[in-house]
N, C-alpha and C positions, 0 to 999 in steps of 0.2 A: 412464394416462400419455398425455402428447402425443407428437408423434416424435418415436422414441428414436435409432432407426437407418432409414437409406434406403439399402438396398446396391444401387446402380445401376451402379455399375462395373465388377462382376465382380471386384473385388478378395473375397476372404473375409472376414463379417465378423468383427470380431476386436475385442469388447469385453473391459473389464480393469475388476474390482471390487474396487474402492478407496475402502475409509473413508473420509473428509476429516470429517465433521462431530466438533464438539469435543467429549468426555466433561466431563457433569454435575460440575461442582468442578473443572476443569481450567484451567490458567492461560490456555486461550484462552476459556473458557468465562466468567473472572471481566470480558471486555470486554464483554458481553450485558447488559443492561438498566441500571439507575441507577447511573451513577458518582459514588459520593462524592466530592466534588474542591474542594480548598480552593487559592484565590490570594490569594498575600499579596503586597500592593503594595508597594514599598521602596525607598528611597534609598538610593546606596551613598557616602558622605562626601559629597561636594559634588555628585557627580552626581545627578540627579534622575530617579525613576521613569519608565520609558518609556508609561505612561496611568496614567490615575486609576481611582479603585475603582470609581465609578459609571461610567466605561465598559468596565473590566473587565469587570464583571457585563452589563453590555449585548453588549459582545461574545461572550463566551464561556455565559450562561447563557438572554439572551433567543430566543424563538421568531419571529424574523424573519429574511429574504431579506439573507444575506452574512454572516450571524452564525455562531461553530461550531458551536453548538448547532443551527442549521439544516443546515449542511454535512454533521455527525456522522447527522442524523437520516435525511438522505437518501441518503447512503451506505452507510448498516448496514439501509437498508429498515424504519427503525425500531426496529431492535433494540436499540440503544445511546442512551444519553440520557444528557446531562450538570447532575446538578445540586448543589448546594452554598453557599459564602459567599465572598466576600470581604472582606478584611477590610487593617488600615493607612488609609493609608501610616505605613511607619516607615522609621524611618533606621537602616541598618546600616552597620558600622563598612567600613575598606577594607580589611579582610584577609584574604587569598585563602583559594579553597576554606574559607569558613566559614561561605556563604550557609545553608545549608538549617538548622543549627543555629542561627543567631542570629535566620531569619525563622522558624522555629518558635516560636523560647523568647518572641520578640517578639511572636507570633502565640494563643499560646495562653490570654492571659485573655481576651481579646476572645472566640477560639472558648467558654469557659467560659460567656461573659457569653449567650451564642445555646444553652447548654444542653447542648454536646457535649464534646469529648474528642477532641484531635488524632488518637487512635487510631479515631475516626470514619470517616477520612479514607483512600481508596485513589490519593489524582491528585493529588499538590501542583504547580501550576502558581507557579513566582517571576516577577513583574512585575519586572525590577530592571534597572539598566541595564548597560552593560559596563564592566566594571573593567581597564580597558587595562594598570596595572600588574602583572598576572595573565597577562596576553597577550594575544592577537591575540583577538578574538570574533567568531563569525559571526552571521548574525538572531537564530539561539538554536542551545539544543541541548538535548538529551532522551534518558533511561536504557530503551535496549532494554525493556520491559515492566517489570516493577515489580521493588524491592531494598529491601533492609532498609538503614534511615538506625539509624545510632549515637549517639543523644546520649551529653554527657558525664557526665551524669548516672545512666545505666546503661540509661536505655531507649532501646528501638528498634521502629521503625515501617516498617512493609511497605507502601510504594506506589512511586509511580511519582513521577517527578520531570521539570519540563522548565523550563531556563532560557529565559526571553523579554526578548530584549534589546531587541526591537521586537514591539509588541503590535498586531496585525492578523491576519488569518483565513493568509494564506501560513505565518506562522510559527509562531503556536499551533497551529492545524490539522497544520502539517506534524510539529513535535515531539509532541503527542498520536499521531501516527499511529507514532514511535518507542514512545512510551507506550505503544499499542495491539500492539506487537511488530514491528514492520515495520521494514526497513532502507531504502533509499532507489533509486528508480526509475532506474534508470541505461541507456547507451545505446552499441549494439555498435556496429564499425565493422572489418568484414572486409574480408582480403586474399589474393588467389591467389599463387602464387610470384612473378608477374610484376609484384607490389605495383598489381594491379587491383582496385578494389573489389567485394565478390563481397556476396552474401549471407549466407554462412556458410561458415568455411572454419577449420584448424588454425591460421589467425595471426589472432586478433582482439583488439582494444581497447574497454574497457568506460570509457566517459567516465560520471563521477560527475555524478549530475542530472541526464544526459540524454534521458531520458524526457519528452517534451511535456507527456505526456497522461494526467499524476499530478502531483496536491500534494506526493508524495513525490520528486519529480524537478525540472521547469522550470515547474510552473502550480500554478493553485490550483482543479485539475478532481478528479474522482474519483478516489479509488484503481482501482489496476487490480483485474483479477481476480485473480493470485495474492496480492496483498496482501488483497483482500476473502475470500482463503478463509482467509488464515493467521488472520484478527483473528476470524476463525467468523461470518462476514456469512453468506457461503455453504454450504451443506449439502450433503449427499450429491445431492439430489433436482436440486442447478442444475447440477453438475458431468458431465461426460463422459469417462473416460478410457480410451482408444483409441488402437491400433496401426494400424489400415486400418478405411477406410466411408467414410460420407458421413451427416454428422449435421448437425443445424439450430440455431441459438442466435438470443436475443433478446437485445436490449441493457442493458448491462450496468449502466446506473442506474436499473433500476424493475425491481420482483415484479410492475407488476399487467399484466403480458402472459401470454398465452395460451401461450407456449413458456415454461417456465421454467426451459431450460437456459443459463446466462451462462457458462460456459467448457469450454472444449473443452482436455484435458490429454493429451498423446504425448509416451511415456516415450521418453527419446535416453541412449545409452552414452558416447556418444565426445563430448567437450568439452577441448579441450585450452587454456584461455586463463585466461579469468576462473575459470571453475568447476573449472580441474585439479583429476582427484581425487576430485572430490565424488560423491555419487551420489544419487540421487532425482531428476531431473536433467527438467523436462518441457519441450515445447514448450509454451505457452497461447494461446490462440485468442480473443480478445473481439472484440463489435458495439461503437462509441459511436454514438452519437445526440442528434440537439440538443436534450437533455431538461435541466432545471436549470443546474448548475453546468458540464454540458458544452457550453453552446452557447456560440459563438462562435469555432468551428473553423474550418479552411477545410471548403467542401463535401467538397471529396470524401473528407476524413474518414472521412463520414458514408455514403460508398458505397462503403465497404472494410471489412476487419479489420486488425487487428494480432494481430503472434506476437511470443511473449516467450519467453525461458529463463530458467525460474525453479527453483529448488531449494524444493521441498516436503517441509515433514518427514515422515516416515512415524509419528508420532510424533502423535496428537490433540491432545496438551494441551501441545505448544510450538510456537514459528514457528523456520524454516528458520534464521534468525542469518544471512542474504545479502541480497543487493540485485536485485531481478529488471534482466531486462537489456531493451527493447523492439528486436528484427531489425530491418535494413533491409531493403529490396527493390530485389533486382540492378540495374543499370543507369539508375538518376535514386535522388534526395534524397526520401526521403520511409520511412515505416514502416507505412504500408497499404497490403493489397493487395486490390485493386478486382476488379469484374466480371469473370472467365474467365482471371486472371492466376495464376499458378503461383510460391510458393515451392520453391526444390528443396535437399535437402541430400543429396547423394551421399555422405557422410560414414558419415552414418548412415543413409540409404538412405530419402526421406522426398520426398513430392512432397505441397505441402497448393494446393489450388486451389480459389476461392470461385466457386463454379458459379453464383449468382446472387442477389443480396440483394432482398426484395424489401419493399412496404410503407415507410412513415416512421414516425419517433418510435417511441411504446411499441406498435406497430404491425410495425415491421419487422422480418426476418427472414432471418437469412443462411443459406444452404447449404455446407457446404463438406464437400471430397474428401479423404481421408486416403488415400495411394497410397505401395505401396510400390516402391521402386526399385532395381536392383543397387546394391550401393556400391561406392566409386570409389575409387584414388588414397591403398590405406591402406597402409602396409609396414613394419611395428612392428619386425621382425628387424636 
């Protein structure tokens, strides 16, 4: 192994072994290698498909820069690959909730005529536009990992499904990554009794999408780390989870570094906001760096980490069913924390400090402190 642990602090170290990678047949397991995935392009009455099949398939199947198929490949390090057909355009009628049964039944000679069998198919992606008399519609939207579809006819088919009511890399990419089991990158915003803004404290607000620095939040950059563990991107071998030390991580959009630890996880008890209640409950610790889809950050980004509270199933073969949340850092706007600078939670008794990042790109290298602290300020009676 490369470094596992640097105990420089005199804190004890205090490693915690925890399974994370997904069992062989397990529904995190079925996101790994070839997805079958069928998109049927469709008109819904007078409205018109939001692309056509032959950019469909450019989108979504071809192996070029801004494509999903590029996106997916460099995010899962390879492991995940999207391939398939498209097929249409047809025109479906305007009646609600009845997309996925009439773009099937409309879809299925054509699938016959290429040799296969709907039931081929783990990813239905509908090109189709928004149906306003239905209600309000957002980009798109997409079924938590895969569900069995009912036709009326008696069968039923197991994938995954994602409405795209606008057809671009934000929105496919973002509902596959529903498809892939993930919820959505969202962003804290603590306060002290004095309605100060803190770091982390008993009164906080989880703003939905607010996460920069995920396609599953406000960009179209990589997943984070806990989303990249729930989809089984990551293995036991990238992960770290730790109550006290001082451990190293490389960043978080490329295997081929020489560290290849991508997230640092510290287990916390006490959340009283977004996550009442819950439990599996971790800190996560990731590097970016201006590799692919991540560049065009500001700098100093790039000379920090990010902490998240994300809820990890204990569970291999399912994702959490939450939305991870990306910390702020005390005292200015921002959610990295840089060279020699200190998250603290008195809460749950936690000081994380990034002693020093070193190196660029698939090159660099952060250090960071796991410390533990009295806790502060709790009085349950």
């Amino acid at each position: 192994d490369d470094v596992m642990a640097i105990d420089t602090s005199g804190v004890p170290f205090n490693f915690i072994d925890v399974q994370f990678s997904p069992e062989e047949g397990s529904e995190v397991s079925e996101n790994l290698g070839d997805q079958e995935t069928l998109i049927v392009v469709a008109d819904i009455g007078d409205l018109e498909a939001p692309t056509s099949v032959e950019e469909a398939r450019r989108l979504v199947f071809e192996k070029a820069e801004g494509t999903v198929q590029d996106f997916y490949d460099k995010n899962s390090f390879s492991k995940t690959s999207l391939v398939g057909d498209v097929v249409g355009p047809y025109k479906l009628s305007d009646e609600c909730n009845e997309e996925e049964e009439e773009s099937l039944k409309a879809a299925e000679p054509d699938v016959e005529k290429l040799g296969k069998s709907l039931s081929d198919y783990e990813r239905l992606i509908l090109a189709i536009p928004c149906n306003s008399k239905c209600g309000s519609c957002p980009g798109g939207s997409g079924t938590i990992g895969k569900s069995k579809i009912y036709l009326q006819d008696g069968r039923e088919f197991r994938m995954s499904v994602s409405w795209d009511y606008s057809f671009g890399l934000s929105v496919v990419g973002h509902e596959l990554g529903h498809n892939f089991g993930v919820h959505h990158g969202n962003r804290y915003v603590c306060f002290n009794p004095d309605g100060k803004r803190v770091s982390f404290s008993l009164d906080c607000e989880s703003h939905e999408y607010g996460d920069p620095y995920t396609i599953m939040g406000g960009s179209s950059r990589h997943h984070n780390a806990p989303h990249k563990k729930e989809i089984g991107w990551l293995d036991d071998e990238n992960i770290i989870v730790a109550k006290s030390g001082t451990y190293e991580i490389s960043p978080i959009e490329s295997m081929d570094t020489k560290n290849q630890i991508k997230m640092i996880a510290i287990p916390i008890e006490i959340e009283t906001s977004y996550y009442s209640n819950e439990d599996n409950l971790f800190y996560t610790i990731e590097l970016r760096q201006p590799i692919d889809y991540d560049i065009g950050f500001s700098n100093e980004i790039y000379k920090g980490i990010s902490i998240r509270i994300a809820k990890l199933s204990e569970e291999d073969d399912s994702t959490s069913l939450q939305s991870s949340v990306v910390m702020p850092i005390e005292n200015r706007y921002g959610e990295w924390l840089l060279e020699g600078e200190s998250y603290i939670d008195e809460i749950n008794g936690y000081k994380i400090t990034l002693k020093n990042l070193e190196g660029e790109g698939k090159n660099a290298v952060a250090k960071v402190e796991i410390e533990n602290i009295p806790k502060k300020g709790l009085n349950f009676d």
